[in-house]
Backbone as numpy.savetxt, mean C-alpha at the origin, in Angstrom:
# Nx Ny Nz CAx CAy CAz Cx Cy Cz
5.33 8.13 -8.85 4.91 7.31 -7.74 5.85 6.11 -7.65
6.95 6.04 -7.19 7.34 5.27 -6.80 7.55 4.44 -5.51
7.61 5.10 -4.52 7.70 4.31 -2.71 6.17 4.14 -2.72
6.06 2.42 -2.11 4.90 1.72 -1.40 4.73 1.16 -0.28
3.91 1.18 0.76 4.03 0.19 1.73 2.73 -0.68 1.64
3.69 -1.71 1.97 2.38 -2.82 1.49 2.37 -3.57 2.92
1.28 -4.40 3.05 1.58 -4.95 4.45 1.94 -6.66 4.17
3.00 -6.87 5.10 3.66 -7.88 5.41 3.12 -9.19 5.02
1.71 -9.41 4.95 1.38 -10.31 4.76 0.73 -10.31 3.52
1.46 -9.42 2.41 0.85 -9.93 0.97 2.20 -9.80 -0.02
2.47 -10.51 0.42 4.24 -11.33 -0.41 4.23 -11.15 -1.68
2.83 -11.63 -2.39 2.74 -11.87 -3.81 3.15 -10.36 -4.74
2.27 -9.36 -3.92 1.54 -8.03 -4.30 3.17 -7.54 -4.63
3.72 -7.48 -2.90 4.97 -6.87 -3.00 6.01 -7.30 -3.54
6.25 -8.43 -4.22 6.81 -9.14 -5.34 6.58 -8.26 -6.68
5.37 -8.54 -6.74 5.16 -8.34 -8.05 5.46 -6.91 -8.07
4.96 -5.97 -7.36 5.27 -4.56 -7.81 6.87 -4.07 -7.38
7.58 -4.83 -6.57 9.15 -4.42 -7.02 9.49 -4.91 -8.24
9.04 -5.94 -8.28 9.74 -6.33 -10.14 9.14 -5.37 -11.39
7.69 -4.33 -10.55 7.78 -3.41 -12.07 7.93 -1.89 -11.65
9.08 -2.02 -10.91 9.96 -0.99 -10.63 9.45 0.01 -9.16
8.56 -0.51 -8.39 8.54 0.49 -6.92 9.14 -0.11 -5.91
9.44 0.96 -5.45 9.90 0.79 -3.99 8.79 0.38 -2.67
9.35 -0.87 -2.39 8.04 -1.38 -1.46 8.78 -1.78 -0.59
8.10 -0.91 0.43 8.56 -1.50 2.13 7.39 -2.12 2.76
7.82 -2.68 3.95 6.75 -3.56 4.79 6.02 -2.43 5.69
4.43 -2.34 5.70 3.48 -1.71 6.29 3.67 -2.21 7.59
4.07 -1.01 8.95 3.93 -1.36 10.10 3.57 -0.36 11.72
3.80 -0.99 12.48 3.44 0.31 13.75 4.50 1.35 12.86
5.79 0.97 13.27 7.08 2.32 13.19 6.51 3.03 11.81
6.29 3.01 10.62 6.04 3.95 9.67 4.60 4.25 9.36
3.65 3.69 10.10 2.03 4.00 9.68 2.17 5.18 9.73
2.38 6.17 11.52 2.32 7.71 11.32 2.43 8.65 10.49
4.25 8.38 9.73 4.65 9.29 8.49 3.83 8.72 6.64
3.50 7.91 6.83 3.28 7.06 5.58 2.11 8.42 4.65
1.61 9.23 5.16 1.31 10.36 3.81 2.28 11.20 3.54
3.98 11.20 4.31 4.65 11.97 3.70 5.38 11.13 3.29
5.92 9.92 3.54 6.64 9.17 3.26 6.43 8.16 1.51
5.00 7.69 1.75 4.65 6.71 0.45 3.26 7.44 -0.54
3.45 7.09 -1.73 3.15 7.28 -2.52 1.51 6.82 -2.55
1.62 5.20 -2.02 0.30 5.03 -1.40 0.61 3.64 -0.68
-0.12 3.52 -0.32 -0.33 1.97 0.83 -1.48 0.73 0.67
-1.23 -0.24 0.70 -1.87 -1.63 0.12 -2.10 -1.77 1.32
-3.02 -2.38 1.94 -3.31 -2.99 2.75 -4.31 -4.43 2.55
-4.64 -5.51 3.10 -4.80 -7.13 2.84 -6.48 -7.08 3.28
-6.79 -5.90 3.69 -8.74 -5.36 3.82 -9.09 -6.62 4.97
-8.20 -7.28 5.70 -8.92 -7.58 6.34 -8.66 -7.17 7.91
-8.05 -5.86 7.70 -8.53 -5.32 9.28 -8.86 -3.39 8.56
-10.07 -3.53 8.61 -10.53 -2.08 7.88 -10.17 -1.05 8.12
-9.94 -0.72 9.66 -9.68 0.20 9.74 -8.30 0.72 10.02
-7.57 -0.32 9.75 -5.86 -0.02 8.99 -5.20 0.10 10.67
-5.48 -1.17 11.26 -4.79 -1.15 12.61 -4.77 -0.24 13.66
-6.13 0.64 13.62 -6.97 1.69 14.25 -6.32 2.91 14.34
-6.02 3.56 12.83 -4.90 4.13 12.66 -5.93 4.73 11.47
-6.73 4.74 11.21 -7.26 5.22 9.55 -7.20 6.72 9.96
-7.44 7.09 10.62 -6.92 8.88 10.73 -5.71 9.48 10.03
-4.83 8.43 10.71 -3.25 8.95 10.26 -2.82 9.20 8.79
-3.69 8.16 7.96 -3.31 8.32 6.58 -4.35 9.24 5.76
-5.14 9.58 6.22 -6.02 10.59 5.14 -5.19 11.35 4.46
-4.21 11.10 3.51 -3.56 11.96 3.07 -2.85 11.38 1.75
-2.85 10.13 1.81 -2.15 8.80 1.57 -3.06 7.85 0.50
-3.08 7.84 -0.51 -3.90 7.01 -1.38 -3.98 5.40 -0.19
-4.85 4.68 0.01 -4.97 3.63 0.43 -5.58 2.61 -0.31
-4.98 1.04 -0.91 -5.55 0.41 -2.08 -6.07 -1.13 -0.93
-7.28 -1.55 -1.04 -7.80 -2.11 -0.65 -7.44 -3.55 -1.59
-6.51 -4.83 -1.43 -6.45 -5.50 -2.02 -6.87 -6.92 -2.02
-7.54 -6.92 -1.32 -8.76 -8.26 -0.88 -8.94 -8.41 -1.83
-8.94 -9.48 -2.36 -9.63 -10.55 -3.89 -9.02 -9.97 -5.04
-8.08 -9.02 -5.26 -6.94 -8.93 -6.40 -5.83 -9.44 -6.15
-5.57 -9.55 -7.86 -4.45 -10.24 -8.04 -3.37 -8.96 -7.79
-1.91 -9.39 -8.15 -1.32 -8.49 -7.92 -1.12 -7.26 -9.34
-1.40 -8.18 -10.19 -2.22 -7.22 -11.43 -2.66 -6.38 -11.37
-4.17 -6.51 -10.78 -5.00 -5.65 -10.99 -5.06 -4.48 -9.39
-3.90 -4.99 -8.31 -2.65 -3.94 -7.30 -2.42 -2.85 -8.14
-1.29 -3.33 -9.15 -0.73 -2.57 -9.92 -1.63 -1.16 -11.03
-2.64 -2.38 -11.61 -3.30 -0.76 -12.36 -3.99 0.35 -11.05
-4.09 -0.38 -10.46 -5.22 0.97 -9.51 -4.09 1.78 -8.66
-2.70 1.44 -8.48 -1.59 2.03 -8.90 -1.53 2.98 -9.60
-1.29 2.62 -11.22 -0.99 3.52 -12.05 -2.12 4.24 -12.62
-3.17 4.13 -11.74 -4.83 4.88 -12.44 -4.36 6.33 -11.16
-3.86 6.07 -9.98 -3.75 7.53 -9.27 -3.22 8.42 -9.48
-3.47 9.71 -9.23 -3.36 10.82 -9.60 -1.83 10.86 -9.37
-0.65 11.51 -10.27 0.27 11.43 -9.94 0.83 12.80 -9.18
């Protein structure tokens, strides 16, 4: 599991998990569509639920809900998915 998309507005998250080695791009319109063939899984900031009215597109796609984690505890629920 390496490629992530995280969304734009959680700097910290996507900091922290390029420095322990993934590939993290910015969550947006242009890649939501492909993002279950493309990423490994996707972070999103939980405060628009239904993933920019798009939650269809990713059923395919681990999705990590990161409201009130650190970028720590990003990372294990990361490395807890099925590889």
């Amino acid at each position: 599991m390496n490629r992530i998309a995280v969304e734009p507005n959680l700097s910290p998250i996507r900091e922290f998990l390029s420095q322990q080695g993934y590939q993290v791009e910015p969550l947006d319109a242009s890649n939501i569509q492909n993002a279950q063939n493309n990423y490994s899984a996707i972070v999103i900031s939980g405060m628009d639920v239904n993933l920019m009215g798009m939650q269809d597109i990713v059923q395919n796609c681990p999705v990590i809900n990161a409201h009130g984690l650190t970028p720590e505890q990003v990372h294990e629920r990361l490395q807890q998915l099925p590889q």
